[in-house]
VOKE-142339 format. One record per residue (C-alpha): x, y, z; residue in three letters. Coordinates in steps of 0.25 Angstrom, whole numbers, plus 5000, padded with zeros to 4 digits. Layout:
VOKE-142339
+------+------+------+-----+
:    x :    y :    z :   r :
+------+------+------+-----+
:    X :    Y :    Z : ALA :
...
+------+------+------+-----+
This chain:
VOKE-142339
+------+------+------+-----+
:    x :    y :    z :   r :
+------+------+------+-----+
: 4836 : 5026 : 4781 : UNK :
: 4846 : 5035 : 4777 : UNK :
: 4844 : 5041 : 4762 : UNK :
: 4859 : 5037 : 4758 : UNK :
: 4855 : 5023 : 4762 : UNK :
: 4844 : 5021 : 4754 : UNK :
: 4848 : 5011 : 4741 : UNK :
: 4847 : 5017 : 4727 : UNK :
: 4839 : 5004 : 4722 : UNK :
: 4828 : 4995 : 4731 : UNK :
: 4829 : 4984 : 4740 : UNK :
: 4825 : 4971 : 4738 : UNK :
: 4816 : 4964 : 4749 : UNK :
: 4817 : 4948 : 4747 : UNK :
: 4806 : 4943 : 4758 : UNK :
: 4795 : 4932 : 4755 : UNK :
: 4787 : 4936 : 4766 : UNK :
: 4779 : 4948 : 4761 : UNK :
: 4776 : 4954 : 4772 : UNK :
: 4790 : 4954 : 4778 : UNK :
: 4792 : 4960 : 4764 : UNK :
: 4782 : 4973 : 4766 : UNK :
: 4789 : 4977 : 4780 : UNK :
: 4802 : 4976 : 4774 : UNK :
: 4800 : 4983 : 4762 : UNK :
: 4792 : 4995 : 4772 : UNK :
: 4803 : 4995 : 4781 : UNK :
: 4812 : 4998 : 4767 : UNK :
: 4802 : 5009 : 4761 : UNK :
: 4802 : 5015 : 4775 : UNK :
: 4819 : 5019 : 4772 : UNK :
: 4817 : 5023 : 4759 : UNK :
: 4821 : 5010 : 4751 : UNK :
: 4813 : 5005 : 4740 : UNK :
: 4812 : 4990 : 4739 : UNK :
: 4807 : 4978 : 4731 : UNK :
: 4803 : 4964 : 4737 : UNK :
: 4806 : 4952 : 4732 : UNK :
: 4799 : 4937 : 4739 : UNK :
: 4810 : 4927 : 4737 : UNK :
: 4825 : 4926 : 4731 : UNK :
: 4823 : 4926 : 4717 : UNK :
: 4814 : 4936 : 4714 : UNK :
: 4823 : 4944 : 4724 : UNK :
: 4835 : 4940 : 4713 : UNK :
: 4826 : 4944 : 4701 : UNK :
: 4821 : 4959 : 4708 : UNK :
: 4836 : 4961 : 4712 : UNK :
: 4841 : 4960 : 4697 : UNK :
: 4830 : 4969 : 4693 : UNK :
: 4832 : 4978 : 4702 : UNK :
: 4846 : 4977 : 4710 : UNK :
: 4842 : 4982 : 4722 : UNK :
: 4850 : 4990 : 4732 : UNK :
: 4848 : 4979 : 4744 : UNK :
: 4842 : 4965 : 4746 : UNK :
: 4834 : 4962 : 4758 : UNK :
: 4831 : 4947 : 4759 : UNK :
: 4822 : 4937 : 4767 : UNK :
: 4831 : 4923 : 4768 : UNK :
: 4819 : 4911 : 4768 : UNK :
: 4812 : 4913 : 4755 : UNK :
: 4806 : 4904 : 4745 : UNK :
: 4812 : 4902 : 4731 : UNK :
: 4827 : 4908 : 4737 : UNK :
: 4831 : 4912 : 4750 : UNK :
: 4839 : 4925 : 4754 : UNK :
: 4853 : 4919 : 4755 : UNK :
: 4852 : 4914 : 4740 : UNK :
: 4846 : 4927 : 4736 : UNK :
: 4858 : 4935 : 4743 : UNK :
: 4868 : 4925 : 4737 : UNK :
: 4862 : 4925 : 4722 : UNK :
: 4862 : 4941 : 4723 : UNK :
: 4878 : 4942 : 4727 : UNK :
: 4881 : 4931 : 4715 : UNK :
: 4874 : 4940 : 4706 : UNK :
: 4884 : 4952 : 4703 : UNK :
: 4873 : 4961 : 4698 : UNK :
: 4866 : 4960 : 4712 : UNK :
: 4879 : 4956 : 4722 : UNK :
: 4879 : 4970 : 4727 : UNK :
: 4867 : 4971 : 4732 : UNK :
: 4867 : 4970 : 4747 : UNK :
: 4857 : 4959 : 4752 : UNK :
: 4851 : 4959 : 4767 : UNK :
: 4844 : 4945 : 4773 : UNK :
: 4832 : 4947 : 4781 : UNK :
: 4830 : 4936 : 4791 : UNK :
: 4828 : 4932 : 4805 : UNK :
: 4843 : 4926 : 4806 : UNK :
: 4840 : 4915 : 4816 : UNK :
: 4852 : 4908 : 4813 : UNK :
: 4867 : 4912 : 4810 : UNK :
: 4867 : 4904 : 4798 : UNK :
: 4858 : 4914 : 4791 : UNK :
: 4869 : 4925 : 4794 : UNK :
: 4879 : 4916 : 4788 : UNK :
: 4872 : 4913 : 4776 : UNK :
: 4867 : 4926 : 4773 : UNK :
: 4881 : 4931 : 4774 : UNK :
: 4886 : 4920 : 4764 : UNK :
: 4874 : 4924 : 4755 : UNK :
: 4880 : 4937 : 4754 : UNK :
: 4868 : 4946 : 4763 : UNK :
: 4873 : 4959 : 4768 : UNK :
: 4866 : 4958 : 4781 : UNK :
: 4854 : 4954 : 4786 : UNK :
: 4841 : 4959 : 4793 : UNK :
: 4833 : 4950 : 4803 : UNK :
: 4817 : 4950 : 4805 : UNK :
: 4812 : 4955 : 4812 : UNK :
: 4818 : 4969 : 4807 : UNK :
: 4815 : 4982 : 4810 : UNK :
: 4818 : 4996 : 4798 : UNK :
: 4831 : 4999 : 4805 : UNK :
: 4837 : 4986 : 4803 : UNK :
: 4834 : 4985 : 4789 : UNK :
: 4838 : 5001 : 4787 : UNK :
: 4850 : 4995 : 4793 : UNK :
: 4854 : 4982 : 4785 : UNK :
: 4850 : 4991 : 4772 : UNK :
: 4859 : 5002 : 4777 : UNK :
: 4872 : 4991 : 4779 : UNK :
: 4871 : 4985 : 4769 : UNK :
: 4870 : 4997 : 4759 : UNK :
: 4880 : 5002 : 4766 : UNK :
: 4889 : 4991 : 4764 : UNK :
: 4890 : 4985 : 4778 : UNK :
: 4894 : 4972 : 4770 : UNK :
: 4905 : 4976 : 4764 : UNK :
: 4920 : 4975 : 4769 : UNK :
: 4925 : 4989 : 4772 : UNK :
: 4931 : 4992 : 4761 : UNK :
: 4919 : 4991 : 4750 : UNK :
: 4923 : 4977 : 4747 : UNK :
: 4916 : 4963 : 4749 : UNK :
: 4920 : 4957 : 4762 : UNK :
: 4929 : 4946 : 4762 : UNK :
: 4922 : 4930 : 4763 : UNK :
: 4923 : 4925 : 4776 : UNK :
: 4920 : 4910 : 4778 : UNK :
: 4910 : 4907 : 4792 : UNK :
: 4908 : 4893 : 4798 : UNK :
: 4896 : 4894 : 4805 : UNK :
: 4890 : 4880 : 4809 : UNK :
: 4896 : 4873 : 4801 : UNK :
: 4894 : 4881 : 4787 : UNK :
: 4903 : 4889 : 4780 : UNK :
: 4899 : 4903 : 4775 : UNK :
: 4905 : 4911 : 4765 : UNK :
: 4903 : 4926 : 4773 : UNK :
: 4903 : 4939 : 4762 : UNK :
: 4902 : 4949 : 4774 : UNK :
: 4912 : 4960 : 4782 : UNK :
: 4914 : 4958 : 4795 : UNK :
: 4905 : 4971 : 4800 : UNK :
: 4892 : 4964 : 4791 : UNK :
: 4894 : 4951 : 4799 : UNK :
: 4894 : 4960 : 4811 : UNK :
: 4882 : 4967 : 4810 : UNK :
: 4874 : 4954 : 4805 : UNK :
: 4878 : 4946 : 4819 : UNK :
: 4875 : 4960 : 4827 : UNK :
: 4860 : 4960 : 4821 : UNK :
: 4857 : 4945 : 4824 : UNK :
: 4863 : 4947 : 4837 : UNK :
: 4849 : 4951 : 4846 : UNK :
: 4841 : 4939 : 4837 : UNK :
: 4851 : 4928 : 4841 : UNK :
: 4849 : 4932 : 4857 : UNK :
: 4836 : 4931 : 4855 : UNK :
: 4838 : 4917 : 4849 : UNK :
: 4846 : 4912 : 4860 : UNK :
: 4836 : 4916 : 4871 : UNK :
: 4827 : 4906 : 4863 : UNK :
: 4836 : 4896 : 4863 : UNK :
: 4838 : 4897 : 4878 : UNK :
: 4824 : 4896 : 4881 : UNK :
: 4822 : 4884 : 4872 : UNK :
: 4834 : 4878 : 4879 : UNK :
: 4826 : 4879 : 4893 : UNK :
: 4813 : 4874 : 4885 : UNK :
: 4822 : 4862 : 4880 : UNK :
: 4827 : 4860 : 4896 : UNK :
: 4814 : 4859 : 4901 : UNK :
: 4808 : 4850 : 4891 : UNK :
: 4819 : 4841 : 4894 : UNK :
: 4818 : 4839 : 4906 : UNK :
: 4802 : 4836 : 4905 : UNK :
: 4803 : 4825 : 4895 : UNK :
: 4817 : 4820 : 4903 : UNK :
: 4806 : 4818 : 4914 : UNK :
: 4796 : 4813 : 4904 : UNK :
: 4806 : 4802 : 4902 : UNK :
: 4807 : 4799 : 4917 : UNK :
: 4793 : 4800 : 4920 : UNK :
: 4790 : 4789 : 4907 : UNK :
: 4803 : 4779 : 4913 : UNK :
: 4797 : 4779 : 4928 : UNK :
: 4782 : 4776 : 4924 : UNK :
: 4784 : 4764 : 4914 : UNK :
: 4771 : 4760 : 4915 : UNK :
: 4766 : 4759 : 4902 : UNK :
: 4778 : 4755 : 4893 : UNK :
: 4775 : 4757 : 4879 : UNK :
: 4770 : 4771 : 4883 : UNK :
: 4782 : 4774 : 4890 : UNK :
: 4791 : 4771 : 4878 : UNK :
: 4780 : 4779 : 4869 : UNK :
: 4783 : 4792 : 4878 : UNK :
: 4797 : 4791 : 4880 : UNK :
: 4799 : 4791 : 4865 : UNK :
: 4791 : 4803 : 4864 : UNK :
: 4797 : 4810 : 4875 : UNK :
: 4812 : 4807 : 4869 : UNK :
: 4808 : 4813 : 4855 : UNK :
: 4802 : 4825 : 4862 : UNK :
: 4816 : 4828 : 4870 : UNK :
: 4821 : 4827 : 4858 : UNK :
: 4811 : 4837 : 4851 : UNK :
: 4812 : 4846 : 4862 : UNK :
: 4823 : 4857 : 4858 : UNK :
: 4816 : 4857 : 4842 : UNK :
: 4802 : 4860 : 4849 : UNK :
: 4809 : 4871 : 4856 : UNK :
: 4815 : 4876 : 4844 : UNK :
: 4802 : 4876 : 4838 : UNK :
: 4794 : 4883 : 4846 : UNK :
: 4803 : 4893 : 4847 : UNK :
: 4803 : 4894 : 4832 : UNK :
: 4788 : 4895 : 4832 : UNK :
: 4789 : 4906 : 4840 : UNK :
: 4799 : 4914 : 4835 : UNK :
: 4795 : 4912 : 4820 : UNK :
: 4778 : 4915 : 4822 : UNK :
: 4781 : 4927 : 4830 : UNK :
: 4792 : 4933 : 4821 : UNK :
: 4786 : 4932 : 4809 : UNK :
: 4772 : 4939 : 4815 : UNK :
: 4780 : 4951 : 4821 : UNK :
: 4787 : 4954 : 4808 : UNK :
: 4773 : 4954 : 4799 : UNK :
: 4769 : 4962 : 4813 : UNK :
: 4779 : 4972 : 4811 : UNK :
: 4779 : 4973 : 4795 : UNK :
: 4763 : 4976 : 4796 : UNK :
: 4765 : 4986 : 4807 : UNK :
: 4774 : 4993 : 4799 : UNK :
: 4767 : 4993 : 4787 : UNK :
: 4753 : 4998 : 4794 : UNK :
: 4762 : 5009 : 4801 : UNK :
: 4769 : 5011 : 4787 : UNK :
: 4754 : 5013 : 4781 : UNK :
: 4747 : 5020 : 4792 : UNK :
: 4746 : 5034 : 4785 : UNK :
: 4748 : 5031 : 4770 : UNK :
: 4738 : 5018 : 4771 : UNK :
: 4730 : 5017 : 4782 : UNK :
: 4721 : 5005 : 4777 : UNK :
: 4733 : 4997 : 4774 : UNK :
: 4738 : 5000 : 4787 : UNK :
: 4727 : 4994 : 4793 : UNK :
: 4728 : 4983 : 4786 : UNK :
: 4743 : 4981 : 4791 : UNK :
: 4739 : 4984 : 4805 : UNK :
: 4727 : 4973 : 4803 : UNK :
: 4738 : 4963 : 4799 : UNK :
: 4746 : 4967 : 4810 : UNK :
: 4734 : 4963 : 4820 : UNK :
: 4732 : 4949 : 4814 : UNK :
: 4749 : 4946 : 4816 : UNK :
: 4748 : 4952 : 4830 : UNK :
: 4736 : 4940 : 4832 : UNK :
: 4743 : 4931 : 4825 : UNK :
: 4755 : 4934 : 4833 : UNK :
: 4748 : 4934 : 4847 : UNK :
: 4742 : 4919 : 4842 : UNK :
: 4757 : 4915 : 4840 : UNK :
: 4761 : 4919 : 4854 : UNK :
: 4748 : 4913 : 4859 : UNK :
: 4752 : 4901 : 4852 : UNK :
: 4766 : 4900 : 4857 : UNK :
: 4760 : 4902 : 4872 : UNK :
: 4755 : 4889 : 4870 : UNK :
: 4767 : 4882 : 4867 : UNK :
: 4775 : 4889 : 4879 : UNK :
: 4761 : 4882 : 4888 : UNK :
: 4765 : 4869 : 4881 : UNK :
: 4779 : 4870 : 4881 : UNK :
: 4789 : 4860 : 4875 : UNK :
: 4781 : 4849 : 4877 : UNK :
: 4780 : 4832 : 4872 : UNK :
: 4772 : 4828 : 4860 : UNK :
: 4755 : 4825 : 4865 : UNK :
: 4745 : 4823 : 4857 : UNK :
: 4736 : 4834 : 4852 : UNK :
: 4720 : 4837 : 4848 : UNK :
: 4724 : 4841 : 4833 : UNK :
: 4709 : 4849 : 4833 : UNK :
: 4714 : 4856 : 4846 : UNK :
: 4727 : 4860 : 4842 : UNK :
: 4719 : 4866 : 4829 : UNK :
: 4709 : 4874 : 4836 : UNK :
: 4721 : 4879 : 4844 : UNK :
: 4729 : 4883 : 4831 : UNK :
: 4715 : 4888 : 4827 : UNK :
: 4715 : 4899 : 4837 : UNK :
: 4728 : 4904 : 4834 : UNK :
: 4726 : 4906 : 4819 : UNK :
: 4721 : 4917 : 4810 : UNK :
: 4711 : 4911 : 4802 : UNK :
: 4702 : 4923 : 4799 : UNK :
: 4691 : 4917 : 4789 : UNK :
: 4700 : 4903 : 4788 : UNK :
: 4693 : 4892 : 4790 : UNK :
: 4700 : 4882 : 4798 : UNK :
: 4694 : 4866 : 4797 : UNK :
: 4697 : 4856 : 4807 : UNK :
: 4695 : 4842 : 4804 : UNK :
: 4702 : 4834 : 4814 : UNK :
: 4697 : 4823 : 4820 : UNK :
: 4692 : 4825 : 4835 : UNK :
: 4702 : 4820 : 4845 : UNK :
: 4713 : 4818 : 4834 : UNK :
: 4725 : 4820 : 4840 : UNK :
: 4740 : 4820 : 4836 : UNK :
: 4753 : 4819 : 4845 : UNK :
: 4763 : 4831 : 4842 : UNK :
: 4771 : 4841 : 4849 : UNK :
: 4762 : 4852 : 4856 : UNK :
: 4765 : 4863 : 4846 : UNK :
: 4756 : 4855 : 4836 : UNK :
: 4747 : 4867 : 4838 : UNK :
: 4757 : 4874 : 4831 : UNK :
: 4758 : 4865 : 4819 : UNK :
: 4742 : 4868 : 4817 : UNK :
: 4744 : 4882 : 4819 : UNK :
: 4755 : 4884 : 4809 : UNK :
: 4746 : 4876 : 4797 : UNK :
: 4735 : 4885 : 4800 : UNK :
: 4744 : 4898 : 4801 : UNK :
: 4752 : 4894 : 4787 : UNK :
: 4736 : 4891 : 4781 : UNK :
: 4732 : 4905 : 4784 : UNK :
: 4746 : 4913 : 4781 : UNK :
: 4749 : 4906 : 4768 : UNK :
: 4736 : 4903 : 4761 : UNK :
: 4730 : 4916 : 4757 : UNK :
: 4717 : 4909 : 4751 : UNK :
: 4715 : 4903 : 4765 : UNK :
: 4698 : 4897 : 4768 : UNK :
: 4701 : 4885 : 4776 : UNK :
: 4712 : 4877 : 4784 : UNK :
: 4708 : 4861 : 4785 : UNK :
: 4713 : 4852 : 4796 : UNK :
: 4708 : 4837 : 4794 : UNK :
: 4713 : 4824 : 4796 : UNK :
: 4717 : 4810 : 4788 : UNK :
: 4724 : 4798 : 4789 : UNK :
: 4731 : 4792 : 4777 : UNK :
: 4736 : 4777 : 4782 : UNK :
: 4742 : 4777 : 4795 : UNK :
: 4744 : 4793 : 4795 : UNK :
: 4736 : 4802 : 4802 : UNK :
: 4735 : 4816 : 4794 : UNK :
: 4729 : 4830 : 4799 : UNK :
: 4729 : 4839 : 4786 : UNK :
: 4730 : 4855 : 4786 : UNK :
: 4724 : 4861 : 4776 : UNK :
: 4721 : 4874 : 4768 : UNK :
: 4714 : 4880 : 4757 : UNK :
: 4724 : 4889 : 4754 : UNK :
: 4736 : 4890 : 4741 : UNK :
: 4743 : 4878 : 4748 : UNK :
: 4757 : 4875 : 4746 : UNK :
: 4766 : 4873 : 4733 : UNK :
: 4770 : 4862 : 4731 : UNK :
: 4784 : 4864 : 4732 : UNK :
: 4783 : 4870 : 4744 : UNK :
: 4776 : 4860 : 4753 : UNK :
: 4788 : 4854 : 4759 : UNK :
: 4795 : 4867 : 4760 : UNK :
: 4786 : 4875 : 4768 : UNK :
: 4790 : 4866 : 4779 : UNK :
: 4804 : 4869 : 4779 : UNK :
: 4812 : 4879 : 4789 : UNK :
: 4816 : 4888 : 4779 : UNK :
: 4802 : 4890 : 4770 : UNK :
: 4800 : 4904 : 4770 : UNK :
: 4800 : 4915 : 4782 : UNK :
: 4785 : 4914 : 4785 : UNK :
: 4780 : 4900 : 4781 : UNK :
: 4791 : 4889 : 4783 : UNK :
: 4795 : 4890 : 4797 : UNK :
: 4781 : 4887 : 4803 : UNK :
: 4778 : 4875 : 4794 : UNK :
: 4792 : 4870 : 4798 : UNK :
: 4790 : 4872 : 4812 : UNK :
: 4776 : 4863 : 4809 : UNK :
: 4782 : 4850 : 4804 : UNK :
: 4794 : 4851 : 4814 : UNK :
: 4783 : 4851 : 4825 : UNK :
: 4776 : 4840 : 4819 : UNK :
: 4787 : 4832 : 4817 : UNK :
: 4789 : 4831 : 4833 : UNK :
: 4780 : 4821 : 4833 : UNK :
: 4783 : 4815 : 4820 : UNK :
: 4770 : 4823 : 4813 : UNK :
: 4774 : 4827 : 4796 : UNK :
: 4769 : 4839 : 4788 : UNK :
: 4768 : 4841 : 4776 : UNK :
: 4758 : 4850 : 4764 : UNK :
: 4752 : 4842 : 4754 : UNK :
: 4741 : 4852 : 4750 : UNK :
: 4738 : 4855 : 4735 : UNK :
: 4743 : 4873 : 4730 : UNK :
: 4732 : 4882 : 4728 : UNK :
: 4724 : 4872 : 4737 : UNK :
: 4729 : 4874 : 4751 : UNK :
: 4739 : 4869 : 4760 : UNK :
: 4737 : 4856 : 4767 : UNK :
: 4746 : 4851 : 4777 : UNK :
: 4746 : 4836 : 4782 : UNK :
: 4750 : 4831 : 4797 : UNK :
: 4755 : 4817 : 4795 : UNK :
: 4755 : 4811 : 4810 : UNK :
: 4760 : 4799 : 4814 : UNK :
: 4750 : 4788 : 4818 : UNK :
: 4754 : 4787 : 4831 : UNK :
: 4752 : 4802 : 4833 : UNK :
: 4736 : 4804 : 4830 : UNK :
: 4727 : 4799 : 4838 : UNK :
: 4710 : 4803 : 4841 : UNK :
: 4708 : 4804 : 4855 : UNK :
+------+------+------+-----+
């Protein structure tokens, strides 16, 4: 970096994922910048007053306030309106673009990001890139963009250089929507045969019309259980590789000053590459599976395979199924199981046991999940199940009850903070059975 492009004051990182933080803030220290890190909007507000940083680099999902009304609460605040702010995201959708730009963000950098992208985007942005020509603030422009209307603070060239850096992510995003549309294809002409197959037998009525219903709520499931394995996909293994690269970095970063920490960082880096290669095992299941209808499922089975595919170290995993109890649900309830017992061991750091057992309460059959870890506030159970819940833990909880749902499965946590987590599968009568 430059010397004339290093800021007199510090940059402020806004990220709630600390380990995204580090590499960042390494990244930064390696070109000369000083930074401070913040872990969600408002204390991002309160260190910029203090301090008035020279730049703002900023997550988007965060507890407590998200990066568009951090961006926006800075520019309505003259002391700090001058101070250029940079979103860091993954930009999956044009939308983001658009309301970053009304926010009032000078640019944006997309993860996963390399030094020479954020030297850049610090270096435009000092530098002015969105300002008009002449020095001044560039003129509103008014976008429609499915059907929304966005009040656009930004110079031609600024917009310019945003689309030309999503560019390469939005061809990659198409190639997987083709593919899922030749997934989507496939599986419609199976179930379309399905169909033809159940109308030319007819020898046992009632189970005719018992299938076909099934088979008509699959077709119409199809195209969401392709979008959600693809999601699957994309998120696990994203978020592995960045924590991948950041403890690379730092062990190389250390490897001379700090050689024990080093090795720790290199240690680290070894348990994500296991936990990365278990993901794509995983996956490869799936892909053996493919697309495929509802069937009912051994819920110990589907445990121990789970099981296999999990860290658990010195955890202690209990399985008090029933033998033979099975439940009907899509095939990637193996997912579902092992999501419960990933978020157990990521997110309770006071971790002994994980619990799985089985009730009834009236007519309702329940499997309940649980831990023995912190547990969940209690203004965040619902919450956690949400799309937009954090960068790390939200998506896959979201994905979990989406899943379910297929097949008219609920979940929700109802455990006790400070006592652990405990999630409860609530199944439809009609979708438990002990063979």
């Amino acid at each position: 970096m430059p010397e004339n492009a290093i800021p007199a004051g510090t940059i402020l990182v806004v990220e709630d994922s600390r380990t995204q933080a580090e590499y960042l803030g390494h990244i930064l220290k390696k070109g000369g910048f000083s930074y401070i890190l913040a872990e969600n909007g408002k204390a991002a507000l309160a260190m910029a007053a203090q301090e008035k940083p020279a730049i703002v680099l900023s997550d988007i999902l965060m507890p407590e306030m998200d990066g568009y009304e951090l961006c926006r609460t800075i520019r309505q605040n003259p002391d700090l309106a001058d101070i250029p702010v940079i979103m860091v995201t993954q930009l999956f959708d044009p939308a983001d673009v658009l309301k970053g730009l009304e926010a009032g963000a000078d640019n944006f950098i997309i993860k996963p990001f390399d030094q020479e992208t954020v030297f850049l985007r610090i270096s435009e942005a000092l530098h002015g890139r969105s300002r008009g020509e002449n020095g001044q603030a560039a003129p509103v422009m008014e976008v429609v963009f499915s059907g929304h209307r966005y009040a656009i603070h930004a110079s031609k060239l600024q917009i310019l250089t945003i689309l030309l850096s999503t560019y390469d992510l939005a061809i990659r995003k198409n190639a997987d929507l083709h593919e899922a549309q030749e997934r989507l294809l496939t599986m419609n002409e199976q179930l379309q045969q399905m169909v033809e197959e159940l109308q030319v037998a007819n020898e046992d009525l009632q189970l005719e019309n018992t299938t076909r219903e099934r088979v008509e709520r699959d077709l119409a499931q199809a195209n969401k259980k392709l979008q959600l394995m693809t999601s699957i996909t994309r998120h696990d293994l994203v978020n592995q590789l960045t924590v991948l690269q950041g403890y690379l970095e730092l062990a190389d970063m250390l490897e001379k000053t700090d050689p024990e920490k080093a090795g720790e960082y290199l240690r680290k880096s070894i348990a994500v590459v296991q936990k990365t290669t278990g993901t794509i095992q995983f996956t490869s299941e799936y892909q053996k599976i493919g697309v495929a209808s509802p069937v009912w499922h051994n819920v110990t089975a589907c445990i121990d395979t789970a099981q296999r595919y999990a860290t658990l170290g010195s955890i202690r995993l209990v399985n008090e199924i029933p033998a033979g109890a099975e439940i009907y649900a899509d095939p990637l309830i193996e997912k579902v199981i092992f999501n419960l017992i990933d978020n157990a061991i990521r997110y309770a750091s006071t971790l002994s046991t994980i619990r799985f057992w089985f009730r009834m309460e009236e007519s309702s059959p329940i499997i309940v999940c649980e831990d023995d870890g912190v547990g969940v506030p209690y203004d965040t159970k619902e919450r956690i199940f949400t799309y937009a819940y954090g960068t790390n833990t939200g998506m896959g909880l979201f994905l979990v009850r989406e899943i379910l749902s297929i097949t008219d499965i609920t979940i929700s946590e109802t455990g006790i903070p400070g006592k652990g987590a405990r999630f409860e599968i609530r199944l439809p009568p009609e979708g438990y059975r002990v063979a």
